[in-house]
N, C-alpha and C positions, 0 to 999 in steps of 0.2 A: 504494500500500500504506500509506502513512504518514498519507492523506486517512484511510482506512477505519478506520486505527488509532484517529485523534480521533475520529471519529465515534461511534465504538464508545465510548470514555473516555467523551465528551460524552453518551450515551446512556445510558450508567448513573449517571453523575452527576445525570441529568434524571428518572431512578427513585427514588435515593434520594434527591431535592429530594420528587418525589411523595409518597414512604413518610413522608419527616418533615411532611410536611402534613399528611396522613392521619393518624399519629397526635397531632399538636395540635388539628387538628379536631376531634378524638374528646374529648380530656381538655379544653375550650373549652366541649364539648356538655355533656358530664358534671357539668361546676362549674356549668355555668348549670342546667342542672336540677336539681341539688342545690341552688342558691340557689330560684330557682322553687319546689321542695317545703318550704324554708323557709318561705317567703311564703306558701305554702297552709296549712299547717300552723297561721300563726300567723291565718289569716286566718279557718279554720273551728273555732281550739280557743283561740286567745288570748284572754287577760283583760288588763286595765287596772289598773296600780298607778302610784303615783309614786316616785320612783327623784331620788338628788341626782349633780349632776357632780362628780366626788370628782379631775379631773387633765386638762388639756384642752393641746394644742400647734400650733395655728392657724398658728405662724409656718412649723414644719418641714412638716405631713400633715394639716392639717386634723383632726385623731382628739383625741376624748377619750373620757376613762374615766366610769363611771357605777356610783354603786351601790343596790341594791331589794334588797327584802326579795320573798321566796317563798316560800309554804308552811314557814314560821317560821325560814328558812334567808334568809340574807345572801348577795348575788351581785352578782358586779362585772363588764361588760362594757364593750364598746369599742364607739364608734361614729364614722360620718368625715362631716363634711358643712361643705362652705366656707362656704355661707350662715347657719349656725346659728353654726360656730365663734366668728365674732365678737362674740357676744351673750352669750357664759360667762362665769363666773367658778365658783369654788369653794363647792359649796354651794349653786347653787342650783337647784331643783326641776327636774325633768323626767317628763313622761310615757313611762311605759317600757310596753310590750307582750311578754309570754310567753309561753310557751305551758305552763301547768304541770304536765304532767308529764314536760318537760324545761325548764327555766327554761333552759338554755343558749341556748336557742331565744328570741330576745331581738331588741327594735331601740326605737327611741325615735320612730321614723315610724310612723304608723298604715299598719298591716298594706294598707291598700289603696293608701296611695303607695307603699308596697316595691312592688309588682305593677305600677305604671304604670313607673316606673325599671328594672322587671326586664326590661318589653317592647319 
């Protein structure tokens, strides 16, 4: 009786290990194809501006800040990338890509390397 007891514990614990898979799996699918329709997005409606590095932190996350101009409005975005970080400094130039009419929609990579990194 005490075998069948664990079992049964053991049995439902082995559902909801399942259940929480299944839903990470899902919101995993979700964020990649939200980033995916980024990439498309900027890839069939992006334009080219240049944009300056306005805050950059290489030592802590790799990320720095960036700011462009769009559609006669000012915008500041983030970007991470370990091989670039160490090439910064304050001020100086970058190619930034949009998509304008969402400028939030943003990256400093040509729209076709987001899409190689995204696969």
């Amino acid at each position: 009786m005490v075998i069948q007891l664990k079992l049964k514990q053991i049995g439902s614990l082995f559902i909801v290990y399942l259940i929480l898979v299944a839903i990470l799996h899902t919101v995993l699918v979700v964020l990649d194809y939200t980033n995916l329709d980024t990439t498309k997005q900027l890839i069939t409606h992006g334009i080219q501006t240049t944009g300056d590095i306005s805050e950059f932190n290489c030592e802590y996350d790799d990320s720095f800040a960036y700011h462009f101009k769009a559609n006669g409005r000012d915008y500041t975005s983030r970007g991470f990338s370990s091989e670039y970080c160490n090439h910064l400094y304050i001020g100086k130039e970058v190619n930034v890509y949009y998509v304008p009419s969402d400028p939030a929609l943003t990256t400093t990579e040509t729209p076709l390397a987001c899409l190689i990194h995204e696969s």
